[in-house]
ROFILO-827034 format. One record per residue (C-alpha): residue in one letter; x, y, z. Coordinates in steps of 0.02 Angstrom, whole numbers, always signed. Layout:
- a; X; Y; Z .
...
! end
This chain:
- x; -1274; -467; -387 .
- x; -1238; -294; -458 .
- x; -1043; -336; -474 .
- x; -1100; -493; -593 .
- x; -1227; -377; -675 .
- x; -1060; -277; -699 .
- x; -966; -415; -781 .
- x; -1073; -464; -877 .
- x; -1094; -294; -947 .
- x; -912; -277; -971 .
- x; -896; -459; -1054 .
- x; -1032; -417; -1162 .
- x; -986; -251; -1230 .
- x; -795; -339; -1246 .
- x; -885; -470; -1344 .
- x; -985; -355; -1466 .
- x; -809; -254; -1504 .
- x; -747; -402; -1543 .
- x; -872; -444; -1645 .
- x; -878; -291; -1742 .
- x; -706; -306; -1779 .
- x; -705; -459; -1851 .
- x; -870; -414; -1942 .
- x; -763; -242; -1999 .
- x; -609; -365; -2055 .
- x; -756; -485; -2143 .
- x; -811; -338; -2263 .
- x; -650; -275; -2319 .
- x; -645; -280; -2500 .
- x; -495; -411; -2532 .
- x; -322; -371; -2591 .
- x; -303; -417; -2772 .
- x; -120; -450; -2821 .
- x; -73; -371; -3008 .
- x; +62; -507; -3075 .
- x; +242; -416; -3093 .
- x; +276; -362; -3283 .
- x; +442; -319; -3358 .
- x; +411; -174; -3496 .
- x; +536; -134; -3630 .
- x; +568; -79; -3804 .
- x; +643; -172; -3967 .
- x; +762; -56; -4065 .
- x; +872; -41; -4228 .
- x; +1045; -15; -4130 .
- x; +1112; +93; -4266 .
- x; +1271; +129; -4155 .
- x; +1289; -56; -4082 .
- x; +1332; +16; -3923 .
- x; +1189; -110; -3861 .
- x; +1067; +42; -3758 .
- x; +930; +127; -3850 .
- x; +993; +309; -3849 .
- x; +855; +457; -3907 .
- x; +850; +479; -4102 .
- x; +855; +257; -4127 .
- x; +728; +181; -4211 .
- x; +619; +51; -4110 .
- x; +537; -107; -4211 .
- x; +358; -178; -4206 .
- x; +270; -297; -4217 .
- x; +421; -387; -4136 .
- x; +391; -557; -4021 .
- x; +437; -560; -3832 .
- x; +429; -729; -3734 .
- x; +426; -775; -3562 .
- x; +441; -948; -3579 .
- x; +244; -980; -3606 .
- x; +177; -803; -3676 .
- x; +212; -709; -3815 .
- x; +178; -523; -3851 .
- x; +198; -405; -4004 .
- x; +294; -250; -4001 .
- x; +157; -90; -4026 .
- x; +180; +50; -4150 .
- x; +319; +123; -4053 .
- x; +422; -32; -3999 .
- x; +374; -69; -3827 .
- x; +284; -213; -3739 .
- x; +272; -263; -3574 .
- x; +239; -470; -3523 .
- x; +219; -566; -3353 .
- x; +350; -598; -3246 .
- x; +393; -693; -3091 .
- x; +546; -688; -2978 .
- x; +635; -838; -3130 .
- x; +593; -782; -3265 .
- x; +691; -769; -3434 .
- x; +639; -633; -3542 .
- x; +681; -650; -3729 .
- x; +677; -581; -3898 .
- x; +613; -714; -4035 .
- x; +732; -632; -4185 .
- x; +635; -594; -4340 .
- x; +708; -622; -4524 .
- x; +837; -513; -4559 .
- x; +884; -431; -4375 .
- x; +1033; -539; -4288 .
- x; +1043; -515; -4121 .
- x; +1206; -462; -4012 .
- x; +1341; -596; -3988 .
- x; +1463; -597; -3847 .
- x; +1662; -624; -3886 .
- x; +1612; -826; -3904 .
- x; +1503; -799; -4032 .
- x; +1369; -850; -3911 .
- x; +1181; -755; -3943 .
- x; +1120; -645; -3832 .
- x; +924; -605; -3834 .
- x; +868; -634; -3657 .
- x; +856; -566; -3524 .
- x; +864; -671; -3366 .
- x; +763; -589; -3178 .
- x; +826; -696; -3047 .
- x; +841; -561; -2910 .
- x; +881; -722; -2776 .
- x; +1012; -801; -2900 .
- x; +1017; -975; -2926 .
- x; +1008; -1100; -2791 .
- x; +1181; -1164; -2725 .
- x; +1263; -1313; -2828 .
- x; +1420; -1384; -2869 .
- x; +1416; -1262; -3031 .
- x; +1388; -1123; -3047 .
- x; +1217; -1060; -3084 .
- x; +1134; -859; -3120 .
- x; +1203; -742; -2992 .
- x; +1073; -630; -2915 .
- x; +1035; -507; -3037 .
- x; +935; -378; -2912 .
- x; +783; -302; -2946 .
- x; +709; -273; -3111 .
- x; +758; -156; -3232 .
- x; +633; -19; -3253 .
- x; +654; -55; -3454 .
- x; +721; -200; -3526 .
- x; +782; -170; -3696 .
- x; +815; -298; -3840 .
- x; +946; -219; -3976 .
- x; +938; -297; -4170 .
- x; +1028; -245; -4298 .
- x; +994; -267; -4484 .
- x; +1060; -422; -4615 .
- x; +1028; -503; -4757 .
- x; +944; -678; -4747 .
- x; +933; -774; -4893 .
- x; +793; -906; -4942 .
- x; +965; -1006; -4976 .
- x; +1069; -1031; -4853 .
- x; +1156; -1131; -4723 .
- x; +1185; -1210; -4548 .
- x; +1309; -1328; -4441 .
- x; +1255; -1440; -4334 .
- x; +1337; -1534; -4191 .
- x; +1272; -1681; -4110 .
- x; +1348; -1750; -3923 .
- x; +1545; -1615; -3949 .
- x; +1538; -1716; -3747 .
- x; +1723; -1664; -3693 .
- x; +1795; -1714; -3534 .
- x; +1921; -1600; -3506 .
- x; +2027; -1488; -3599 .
- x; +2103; -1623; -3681 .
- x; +1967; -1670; -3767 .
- x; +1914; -1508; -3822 .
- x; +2103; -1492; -3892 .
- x; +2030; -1657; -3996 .
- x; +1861; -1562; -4043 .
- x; +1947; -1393; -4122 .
- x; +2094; -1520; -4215 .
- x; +1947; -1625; -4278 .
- x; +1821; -1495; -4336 .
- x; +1844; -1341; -4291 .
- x; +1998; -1297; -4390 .
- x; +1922; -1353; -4545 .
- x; +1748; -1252; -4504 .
- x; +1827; -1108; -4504 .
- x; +1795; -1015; -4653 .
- x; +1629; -1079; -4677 .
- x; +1469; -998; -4784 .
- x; +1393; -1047; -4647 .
- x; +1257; -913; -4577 .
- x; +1260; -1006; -4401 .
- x; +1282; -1161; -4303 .
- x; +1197; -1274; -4175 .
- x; +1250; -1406; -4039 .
- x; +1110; -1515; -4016 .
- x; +1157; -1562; -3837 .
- x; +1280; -1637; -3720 .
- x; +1396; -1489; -3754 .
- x; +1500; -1552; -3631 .
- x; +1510; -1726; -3521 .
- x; +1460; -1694; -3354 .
- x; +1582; -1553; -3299 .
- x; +1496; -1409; -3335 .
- x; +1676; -1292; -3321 .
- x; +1720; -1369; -3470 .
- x; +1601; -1266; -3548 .
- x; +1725; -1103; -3560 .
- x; +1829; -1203; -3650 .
- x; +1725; -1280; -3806 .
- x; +1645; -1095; -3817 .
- x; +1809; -1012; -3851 .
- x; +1853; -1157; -3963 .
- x; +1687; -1169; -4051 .
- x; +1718; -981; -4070 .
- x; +1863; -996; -4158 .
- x; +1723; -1040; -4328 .
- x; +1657; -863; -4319 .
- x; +1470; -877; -4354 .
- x; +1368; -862; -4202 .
- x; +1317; -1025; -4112 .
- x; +1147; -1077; -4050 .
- x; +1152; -1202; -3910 .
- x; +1018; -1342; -3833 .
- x; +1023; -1429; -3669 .
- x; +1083; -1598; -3641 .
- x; +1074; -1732; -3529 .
- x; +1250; -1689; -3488 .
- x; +1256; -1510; -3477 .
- x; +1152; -1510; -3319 .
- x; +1156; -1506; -3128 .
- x; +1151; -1669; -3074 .
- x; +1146; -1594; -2903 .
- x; +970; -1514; -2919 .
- x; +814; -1553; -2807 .
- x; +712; -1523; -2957 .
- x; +691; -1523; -3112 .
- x; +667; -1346; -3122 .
- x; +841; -1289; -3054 .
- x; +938; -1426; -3155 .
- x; +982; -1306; -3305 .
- x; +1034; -1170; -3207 .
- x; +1224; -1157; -3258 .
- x; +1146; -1175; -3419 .
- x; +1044; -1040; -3413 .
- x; +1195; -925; -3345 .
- x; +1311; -966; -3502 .
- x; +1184; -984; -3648 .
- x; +1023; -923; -3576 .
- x; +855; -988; -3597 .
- x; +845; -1192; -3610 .
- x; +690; -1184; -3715 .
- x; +669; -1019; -3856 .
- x; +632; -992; -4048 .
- x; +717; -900; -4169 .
- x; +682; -839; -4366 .
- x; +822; -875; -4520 .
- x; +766; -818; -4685 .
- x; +600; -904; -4715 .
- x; +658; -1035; -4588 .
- x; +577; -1054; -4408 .
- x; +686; -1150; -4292 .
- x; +615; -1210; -4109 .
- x; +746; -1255; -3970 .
- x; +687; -1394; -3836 .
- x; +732; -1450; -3699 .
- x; +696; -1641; -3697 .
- x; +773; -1689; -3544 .
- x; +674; -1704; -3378 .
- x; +780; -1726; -3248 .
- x; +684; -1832; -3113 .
- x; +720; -1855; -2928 .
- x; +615; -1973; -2841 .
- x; +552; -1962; -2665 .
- x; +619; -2125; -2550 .
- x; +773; -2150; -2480 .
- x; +901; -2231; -2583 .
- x; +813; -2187; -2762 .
- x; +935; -2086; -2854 .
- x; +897; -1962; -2981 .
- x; +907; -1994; -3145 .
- x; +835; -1918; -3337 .
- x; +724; -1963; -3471 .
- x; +662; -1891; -3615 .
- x; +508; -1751; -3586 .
- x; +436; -1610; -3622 .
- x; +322; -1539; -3487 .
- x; +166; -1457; -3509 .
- x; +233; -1276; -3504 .
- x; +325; -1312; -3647 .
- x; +208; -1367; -3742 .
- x; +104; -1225; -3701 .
- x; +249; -1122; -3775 .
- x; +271; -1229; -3936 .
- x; +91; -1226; -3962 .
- x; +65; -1014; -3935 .
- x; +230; -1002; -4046 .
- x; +174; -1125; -4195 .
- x; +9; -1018; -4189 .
- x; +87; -859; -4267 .
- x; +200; -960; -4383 .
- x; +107; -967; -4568 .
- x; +74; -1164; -4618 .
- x; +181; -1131; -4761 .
- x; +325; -1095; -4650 .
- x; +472; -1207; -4652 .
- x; +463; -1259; -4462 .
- x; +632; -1360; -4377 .
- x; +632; -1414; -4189 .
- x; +802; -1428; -4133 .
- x; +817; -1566; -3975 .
- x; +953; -1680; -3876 .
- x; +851; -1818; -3867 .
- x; +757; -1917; -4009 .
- x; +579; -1859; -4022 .
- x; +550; -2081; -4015 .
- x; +619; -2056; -3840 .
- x; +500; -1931; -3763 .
- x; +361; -1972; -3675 .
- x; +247; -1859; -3711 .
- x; +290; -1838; -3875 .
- x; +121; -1862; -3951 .
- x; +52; -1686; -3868 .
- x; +210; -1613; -3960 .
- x; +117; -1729; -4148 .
- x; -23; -1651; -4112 .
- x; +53; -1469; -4118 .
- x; +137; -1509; -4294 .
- x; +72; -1654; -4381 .
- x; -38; -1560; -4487 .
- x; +95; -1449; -4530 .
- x; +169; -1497; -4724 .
- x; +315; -1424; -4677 .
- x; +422; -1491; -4508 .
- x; +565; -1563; -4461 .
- x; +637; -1620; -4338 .
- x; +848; -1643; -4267 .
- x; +928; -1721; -4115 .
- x; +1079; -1814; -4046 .
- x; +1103; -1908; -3893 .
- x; +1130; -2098; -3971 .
- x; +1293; -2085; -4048 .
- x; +1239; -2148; -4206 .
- x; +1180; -2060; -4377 .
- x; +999; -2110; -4409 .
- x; +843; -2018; -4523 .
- x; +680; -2078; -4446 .
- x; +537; -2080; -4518 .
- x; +395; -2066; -4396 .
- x; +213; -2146; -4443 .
- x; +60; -2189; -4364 .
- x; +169; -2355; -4301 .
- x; +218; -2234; -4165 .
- x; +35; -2135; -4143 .
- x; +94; -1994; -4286 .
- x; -89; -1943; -4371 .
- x; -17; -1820; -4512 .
- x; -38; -1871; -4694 .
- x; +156; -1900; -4706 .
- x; +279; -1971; -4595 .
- x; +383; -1846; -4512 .
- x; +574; -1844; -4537 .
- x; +666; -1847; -4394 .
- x; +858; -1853; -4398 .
- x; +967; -1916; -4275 .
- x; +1138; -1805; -4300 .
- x; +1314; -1892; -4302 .
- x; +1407; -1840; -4162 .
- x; +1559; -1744; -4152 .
- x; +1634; -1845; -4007 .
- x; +1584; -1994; -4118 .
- x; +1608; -2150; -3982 .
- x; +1637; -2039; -3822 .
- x; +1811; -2004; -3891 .
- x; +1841; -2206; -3877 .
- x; +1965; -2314; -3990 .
- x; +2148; -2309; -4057 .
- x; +2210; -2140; -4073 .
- x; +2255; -2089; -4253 .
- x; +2428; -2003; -4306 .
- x; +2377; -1850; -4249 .
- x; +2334; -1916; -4068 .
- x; +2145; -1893; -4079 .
- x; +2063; -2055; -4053 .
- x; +1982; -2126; -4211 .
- x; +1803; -2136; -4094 .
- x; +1704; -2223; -4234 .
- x; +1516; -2240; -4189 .
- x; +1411; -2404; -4153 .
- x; +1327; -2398; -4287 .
- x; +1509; -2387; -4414 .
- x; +1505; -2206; -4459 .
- x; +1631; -2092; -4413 .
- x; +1627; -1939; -4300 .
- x; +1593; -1775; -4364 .
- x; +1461; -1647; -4406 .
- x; +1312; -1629; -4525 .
- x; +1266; -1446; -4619 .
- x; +1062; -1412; -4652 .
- x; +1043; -1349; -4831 .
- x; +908; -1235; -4862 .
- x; +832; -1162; -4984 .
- x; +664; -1086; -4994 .
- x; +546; -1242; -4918 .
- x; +677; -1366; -4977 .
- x; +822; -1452; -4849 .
- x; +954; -1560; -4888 .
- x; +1066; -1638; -4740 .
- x; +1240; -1663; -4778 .
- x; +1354; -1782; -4671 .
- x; +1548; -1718; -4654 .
- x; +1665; -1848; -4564 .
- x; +1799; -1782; -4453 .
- x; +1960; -1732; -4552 .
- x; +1910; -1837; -4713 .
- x; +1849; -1708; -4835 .
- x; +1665; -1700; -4918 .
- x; +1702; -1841; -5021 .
- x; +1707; -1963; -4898 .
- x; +1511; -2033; -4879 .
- x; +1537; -2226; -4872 .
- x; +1659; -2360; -4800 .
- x; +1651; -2529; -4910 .
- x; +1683; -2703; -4843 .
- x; +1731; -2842; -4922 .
- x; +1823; -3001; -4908 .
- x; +2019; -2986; -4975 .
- x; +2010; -3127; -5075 .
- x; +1874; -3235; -5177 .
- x; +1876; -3429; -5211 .
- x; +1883; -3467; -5385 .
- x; +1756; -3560; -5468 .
- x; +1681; -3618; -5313 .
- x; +1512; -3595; -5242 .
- x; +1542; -3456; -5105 .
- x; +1433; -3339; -4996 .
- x; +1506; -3199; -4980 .
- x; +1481; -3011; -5001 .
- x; +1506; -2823; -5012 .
- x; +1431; -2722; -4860 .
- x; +1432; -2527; -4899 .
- x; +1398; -2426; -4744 .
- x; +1334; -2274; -4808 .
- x; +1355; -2136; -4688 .
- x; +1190; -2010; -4734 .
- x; +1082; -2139; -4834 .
- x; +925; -2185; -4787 .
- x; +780; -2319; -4834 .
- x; +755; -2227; -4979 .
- x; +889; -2216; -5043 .
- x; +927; -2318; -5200 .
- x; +1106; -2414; -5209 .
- x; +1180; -2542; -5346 .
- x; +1313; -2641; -5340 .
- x; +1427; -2635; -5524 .
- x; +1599; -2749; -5576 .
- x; +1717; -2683; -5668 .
- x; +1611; -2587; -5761 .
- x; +1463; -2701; -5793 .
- x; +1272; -2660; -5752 .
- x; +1229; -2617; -5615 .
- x; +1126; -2715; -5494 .
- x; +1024; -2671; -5344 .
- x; +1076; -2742; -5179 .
- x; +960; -2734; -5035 .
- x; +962; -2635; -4846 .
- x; +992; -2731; -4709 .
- x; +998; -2733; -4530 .
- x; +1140; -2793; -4459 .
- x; +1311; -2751; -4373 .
- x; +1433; -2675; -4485 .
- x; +1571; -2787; -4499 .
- x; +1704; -2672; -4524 .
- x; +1652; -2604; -4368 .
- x; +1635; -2774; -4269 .
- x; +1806; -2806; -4309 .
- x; +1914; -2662; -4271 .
- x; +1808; -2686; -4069 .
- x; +1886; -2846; -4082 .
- x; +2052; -2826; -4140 .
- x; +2075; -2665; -4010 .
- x; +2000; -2759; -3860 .
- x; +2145; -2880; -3900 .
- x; +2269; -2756; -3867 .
- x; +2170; -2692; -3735 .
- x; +2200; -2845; -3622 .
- x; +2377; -2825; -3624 .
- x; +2362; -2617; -3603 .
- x; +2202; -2585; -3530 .
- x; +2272; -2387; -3515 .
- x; +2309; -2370; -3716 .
- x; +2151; -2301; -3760 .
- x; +1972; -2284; -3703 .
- x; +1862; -2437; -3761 .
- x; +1754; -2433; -3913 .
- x; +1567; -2476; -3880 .
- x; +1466; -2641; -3929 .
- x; +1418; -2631; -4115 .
- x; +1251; -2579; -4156 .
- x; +1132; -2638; -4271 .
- x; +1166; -2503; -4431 .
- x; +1024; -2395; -4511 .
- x; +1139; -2373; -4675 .
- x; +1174; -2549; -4711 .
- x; +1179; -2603; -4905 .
- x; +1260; -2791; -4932 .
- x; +1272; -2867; -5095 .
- x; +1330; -3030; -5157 .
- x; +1494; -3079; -5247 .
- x; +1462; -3170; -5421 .
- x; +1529; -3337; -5423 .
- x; +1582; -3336; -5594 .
- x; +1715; -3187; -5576 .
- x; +1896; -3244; -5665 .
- x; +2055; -3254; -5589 .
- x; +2117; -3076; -5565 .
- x; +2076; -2923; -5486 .
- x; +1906; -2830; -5507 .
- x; +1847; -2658; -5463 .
- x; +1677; -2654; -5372 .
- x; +1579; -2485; -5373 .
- x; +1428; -2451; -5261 .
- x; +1321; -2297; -5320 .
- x; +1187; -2230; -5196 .
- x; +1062; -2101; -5267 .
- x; +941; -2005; -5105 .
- x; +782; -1954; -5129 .
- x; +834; -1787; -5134 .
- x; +944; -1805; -5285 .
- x; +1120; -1838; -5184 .
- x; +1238; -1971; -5275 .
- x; +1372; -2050; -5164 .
- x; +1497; -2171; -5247 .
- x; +1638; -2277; -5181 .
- x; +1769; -2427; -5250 .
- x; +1832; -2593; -5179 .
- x; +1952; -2688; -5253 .
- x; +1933; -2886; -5235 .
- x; +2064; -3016; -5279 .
- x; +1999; -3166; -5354 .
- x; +2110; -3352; -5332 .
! end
């Protein structure tokens, strides 16, 4: 009896201590983790040897972004923001600072902490960059910014290979370089799948000289990626942050990244993309439009249309009461100004412009190569490859639309039947495809001369366009290896047809179409019919 007394002693005062130690455990105040900041300074880098040496000046009042936040610079240049362990730090440059450039012209005003690197892929992604710097410095230096001034942009360059970017700096680039241009932009797909093409179009792309903003397309990422969150990470390691802002003159511009990259759980589903934006990016828009003045000219730079996007209307809300916003993509292959309305859920008191850029790759590089070897890659919709260069000045934009190789003057192609019935009833007409128009645009039709009269828009296939598919897919079937096929014809945006008089005499006449834009452009271009 006394040895169970005993025990039970023993399991009893075993018991109570462990009792009291979990009580003791129970009443420890809890650990509270501090998020991880990254701290820095903003300076003038008066000897551009990019470090902030004693005696520079440092810059308030400057904005840092993590993606989502955004803090100020204080009185003596420094800030500090949240960080996690992928993060990319950057500066948003202010009117009149430009930011470093490496030796492709390429911005750099990030800062990317990735201390395990990027996950493995086929391409390349961010290398580990170790731990955090214990200041991480953003170096500006002064210019001049206009209210007038100028930018390229690039819709779908989309090269293969090398061969392709050999077409690219033949096509544009040699005839950019030069430009008054104070930067440019590629709106996406900077390259077609192979992402080690990228080296190449950067040193071509280079080659202008102005430095060269780039957004993410549905191309440029890892197809490879579990998630969506890793699928821009070679991106990231050439041209930094996918989604970031950026001031020129009184100009605001906004790069997005519009592409969700989606990979379904199921065996057999394979990944694919469509057009988003995500809630953390909103977030960012949303705290970045907040410290942007109404009266700001505002442009969001995107691959894909803002129609495509399925949560588009959180990104109306966020600028539809805004007088002044625009927006540019790529991604179609055509050249198309939208006008978005409450059709599509828009609530602003105007419809928002949205343009759809031509591309610079035009068809995917498709169609009979010209005398120079480049193939003649004429879009869907019957405008030519090339590039487009935002006008600014003050509030006011003008786009203008530059086709590859074929001078400023160059805004229309006119179709029309080689020869004319005499005297007989006929139906046919005069389609003018023209290139940058739009439905307000106003275009007449004039003879020889005579009044002009106004012909209508329509929507249809340009015919020009329908036949040179069929004529090369001729040639195709006989040389399937000549050149890469041209794509079916698209319904045309910029369609203007107009109706031949009957009563026209025997003899040659000059037709002239004249389109005037809304913003005061006047294109003008000649056909020359035969009448028998």
């Amino acid at each position: 009896m006394s040895r169970l007394i005993s025990l039970a002693v023993v399991f009893g005062v075993l018991g109570l201590g462990l009792f009291v130690v979990s009580s003791s455990r129970a009443y420890q105040p809890e650990r509270i983790d501090t998020p991880p900041t990254a701290k820095g300074v903003v300076y003038h880098d008066e000897n551009e040897n990019q470090k902030f040496d004693s005696g520079e000046k440092t810059l308030s009042g400057i904005r840092i972004s993590n993606g989502q936040d955004i803090v100020l610079t204080d009185a003596n240049g420094r800030y500090e923001i949240p960080i996690d362990d992928d993060t990319t730090i950057f500066v948003i440059k202010p009117r009149n600072w430009r930011t470093p450039v490496n030796e492709h012209q390429l911005p750099r005003f990030y800062y990317t902490h990735k201390p395990g690197g990027s996950p493995m892929s086929r391409f390349a992604g961010v290398a580990p960059t170790g731990p955090l710097p214990k200041s991480v410095d953003f170096p500006l230096y002064p210019q001049e910014e206009p209210d007038n001034f100028k930018a390229v942009m690039f819709g779908d360059p989309q090269p293969r290979n090398q061969t392709e970017v050999d077409y690219i700096t033949h096509d544009v680039v040699e005839e950019l370089i030069g430009t008054d241009a104070s930067f440019g932009v590629t709106l996406g797909d900077i390259v077609f799948d192979d992402l080690d093409v990228m080296d190449g179009i950067n040193k071509s792309i280079a080659m202008i000289g102005i430095p060269w903003y780039n957004v993410v397309g549905n191309h440029d990422i890892n197809r490879d990626a579990k998630e969506h969150k890793f699928s821009d990470e070679t991106f990231e390691r050439v041209y930094g942050p996918s989604t970031y802002s950026f001031d020129y003159g009184p100009v605001h511009f906004i790069v997005l990244d519009n592409v969700e990259w989606v990979v379904p759980q199921g065996e057999g589903r394979k990944p694919t993309y469509r057009g988003g934006l995500g809630k953390e990016q909103l977030k960012f828009i949303e705290t970045d439009l907040s410290q942007i003045p109404e009266e700001q000219m505002v442009v969001l730079m995107m691959h894909i249309p803002i129609i495509g996007v399925h949560d588009r209307h959180g990104l109306y809300r966020l600028i539809e009461k805004r007088p002044l916003c625009i927006s540019i993509s790529g991604h179609t292959h055509t050249h198309e100004h939208v006008w978005i309305t409450d059709v599509d859920g828009w609530e602003g008191p105007k419809p928002h412009h949205h343009i759809i850029n031509v591309t610079v790759s035009g068809s995917w590089w498709s169609g009979a190569p010209d005398e120079r070897g480049i193939p003649h890659t004429t879009m869907a919709d019957g405008a030519p490859n090339g590039y487009s260069i935002l006008n600014f000045d003050g509030n006011d934009y003008r786009l203008d639309y530059f086709a590859a190789g074929r001078g400023s003057d160059y805004q229309m192609e006119i179709e029309a039947p080689e020869v004319v019935p005499h005297g007989e009833p006929n139906k046919m007409f005069v389609y003018a495809n023209i290139f940058n128009a739009d439905q307000y645009a106003t275009v007449t039709m004039a003879i020889d001369g005579g009044e002009p009269v106004e012909i209508p828009r329509v929507r249809e296939v340009d015919p020009n366009f329908k036949k040179t598919v069929e004529a090369e897919a001729k040639i195709l079937e006989t040389n399937k290896s000549a050149w890469r096929k041209l794509p079916k014809p698209r319904t045309s945006t910029h369609l203007w047809k107009g109706a031949i008089p009957d009563n026209l005499s025997v003899g040659v006449h000059r037709v002239t179409i004249t389109a005037k834009g809304r913003n005061g452009q006047v294109f003008e271009g000649h056909r020359i019919l035969r009448v028998e």
